[in-house]
N, C-alpha and C positions, 0 to 999 in steps of 0.2 A: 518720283511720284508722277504719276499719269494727270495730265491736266484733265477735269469736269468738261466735260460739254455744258452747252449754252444753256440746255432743258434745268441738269444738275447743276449747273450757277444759279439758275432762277429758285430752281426748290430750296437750296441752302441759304438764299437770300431771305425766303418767304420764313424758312424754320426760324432762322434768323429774327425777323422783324417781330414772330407770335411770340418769342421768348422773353424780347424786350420791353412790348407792348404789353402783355399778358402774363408773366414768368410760367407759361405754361407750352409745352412743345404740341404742334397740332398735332391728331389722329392720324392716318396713312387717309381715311376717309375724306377727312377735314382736306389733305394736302388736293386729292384727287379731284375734288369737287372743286377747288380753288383754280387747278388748270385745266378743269371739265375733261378729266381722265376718263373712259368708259369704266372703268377698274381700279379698285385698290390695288389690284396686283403688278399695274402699269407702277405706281408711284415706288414700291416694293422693290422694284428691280434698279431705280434708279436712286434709294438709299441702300441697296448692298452694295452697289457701286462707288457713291461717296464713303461706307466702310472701306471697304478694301482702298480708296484714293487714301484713305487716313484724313478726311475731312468732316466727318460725324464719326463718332463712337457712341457704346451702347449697348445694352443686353437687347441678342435679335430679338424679336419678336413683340418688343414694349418699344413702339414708337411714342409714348411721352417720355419716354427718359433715353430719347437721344439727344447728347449733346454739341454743338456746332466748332469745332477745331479750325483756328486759321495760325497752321504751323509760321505763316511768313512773319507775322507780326510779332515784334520783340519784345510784347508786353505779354506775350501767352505761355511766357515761363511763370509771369508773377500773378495768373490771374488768381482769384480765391475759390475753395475748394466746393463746388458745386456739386448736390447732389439731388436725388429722386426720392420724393417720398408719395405713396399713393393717398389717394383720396376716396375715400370709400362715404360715397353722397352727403348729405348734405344736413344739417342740424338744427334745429329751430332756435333762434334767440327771441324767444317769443313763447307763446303759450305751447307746453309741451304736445306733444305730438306721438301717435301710436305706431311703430315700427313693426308692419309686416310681417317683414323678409328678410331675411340674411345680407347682410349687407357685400355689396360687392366691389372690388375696384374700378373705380371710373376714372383712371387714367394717371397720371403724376403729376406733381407741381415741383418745380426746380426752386432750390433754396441755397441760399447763399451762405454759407455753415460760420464763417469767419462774422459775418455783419450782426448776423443773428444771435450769435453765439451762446448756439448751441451742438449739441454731439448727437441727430440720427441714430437710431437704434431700428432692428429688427421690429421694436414694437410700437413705431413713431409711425403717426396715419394721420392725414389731411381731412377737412369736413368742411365744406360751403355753408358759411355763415344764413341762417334767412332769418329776418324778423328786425327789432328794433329796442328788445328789450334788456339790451347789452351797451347803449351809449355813452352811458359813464363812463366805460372801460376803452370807449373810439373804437368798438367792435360793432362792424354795423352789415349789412345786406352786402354779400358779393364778397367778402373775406372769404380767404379760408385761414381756420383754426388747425395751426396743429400741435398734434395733441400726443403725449406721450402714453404707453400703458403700462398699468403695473406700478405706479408712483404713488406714495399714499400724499395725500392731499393736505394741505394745513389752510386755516382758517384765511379766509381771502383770495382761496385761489383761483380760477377758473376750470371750471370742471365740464366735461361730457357725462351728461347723468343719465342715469337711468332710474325718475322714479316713480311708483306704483305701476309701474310697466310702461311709461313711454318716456320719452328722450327729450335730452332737453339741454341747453348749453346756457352757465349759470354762474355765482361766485358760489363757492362752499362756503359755508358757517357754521360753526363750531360753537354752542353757547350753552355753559352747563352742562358739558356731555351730550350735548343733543344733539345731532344734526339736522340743516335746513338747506334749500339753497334761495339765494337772492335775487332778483334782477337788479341792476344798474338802470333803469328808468324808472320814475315813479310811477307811469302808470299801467303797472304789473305787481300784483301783488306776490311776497312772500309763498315760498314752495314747503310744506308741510309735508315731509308721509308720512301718510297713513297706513301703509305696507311694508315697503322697502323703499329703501335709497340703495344705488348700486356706482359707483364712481367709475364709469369707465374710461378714464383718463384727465390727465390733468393739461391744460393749455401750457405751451411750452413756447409759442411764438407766434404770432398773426402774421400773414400773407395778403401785402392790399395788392389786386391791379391795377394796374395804372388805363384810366380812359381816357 
């Protein structure tokens, strides 16, 4: 295997540190601006390079879900099995909120499958907690929620909702056939529709950063 130039030791380092620090792998933008590249396309050429060293792997084109390989060390036979799940923005734990726009992927969060334990599915997507009114549950500002889809939901769960048309991250409630959803703080009241309730997923794991 071709030994990394100094430039490509420093970027592997830095992927490195965001993944630890943050369990999220920088943008190519992110990398560029950190070593005041004129170009994404600068940083670009120096991860297809640590590809082919066999020193990052990864689906080209999604720089958050490359991940950092250090073949020398004896402990990279047993690490545990890390994967990519997108994050598609961010959900209010707090007073619901009116959703636009079609929601789109803003990058990936790396998850540790073994610790977590759970099993990633094609329909397993990430959501940046915002708000306060989830602390009961130690869901708080700056999480991310992830969230399976297609799961039906039982009484106590935490849910991505959708209801009377805006979004909103909550426990499900179940009472007398009736559906509601809750907050974990008291100073939120009880979610009611009046419309619809729509469950677009059920939380399946929290993701803190570490600051």
């Amino acid at each position: 295997m071709n030994e990394p130039t100094e430039r490509q030791r420093q970027i592997l380092s830095f992927i490195r540190r965001k993944q630890d620090a943050e369990a999220i792998t920088p943008t190519m933008r992110e990398i560029a601006a950190h070593f005041r590249f004129r170009s994404p396309n600068a940083v670009l050429a120096h991860v297809q390079a640590l590809r082919r060293k066999g020193l990052l792997r990864g689906p080209p084109g999604l720089a958050r879900a490359l991940q950092v390989i250090d073949p020398q060390s004896p402990k990279s036979r047993f690490r545990p099995r890390v994967v990519s799940v997108p994050i598609y923005g961010s959900i209010p734990a707090g007073l619901p909120e009116e959703r636009t726009q079609e929601e789109e992927e803003e990058g990936c969060v790396l998850i540790d499958v073994e610790t977590l334990g759970i099993k990633p599915t094609a329909r397993t997507f990430g959501l940046k907690v915002q708000g306060d009114s989830m602390l009961g549950k130690n869901i708080v500002a700056g999480d991310i929620a992830i969230i399976e889809h297609g799961v039906q939901p039982r009484s106590g769960d935490t849910v991505a909702a959708l209801i009377d048309g805006q979004v909103t991250l909550k426990t499900f409630v179940l009472q007398r056939g009736k559906p509601y959803l809750r907050a974990e703080n008291p100073r939120y009241k009880d979610l009611i529709p009046q419309e619809e309730l729509q469950i677009q997923g059920v939380m399946v794991a929290l993701v803190r950063r570490r600051k």
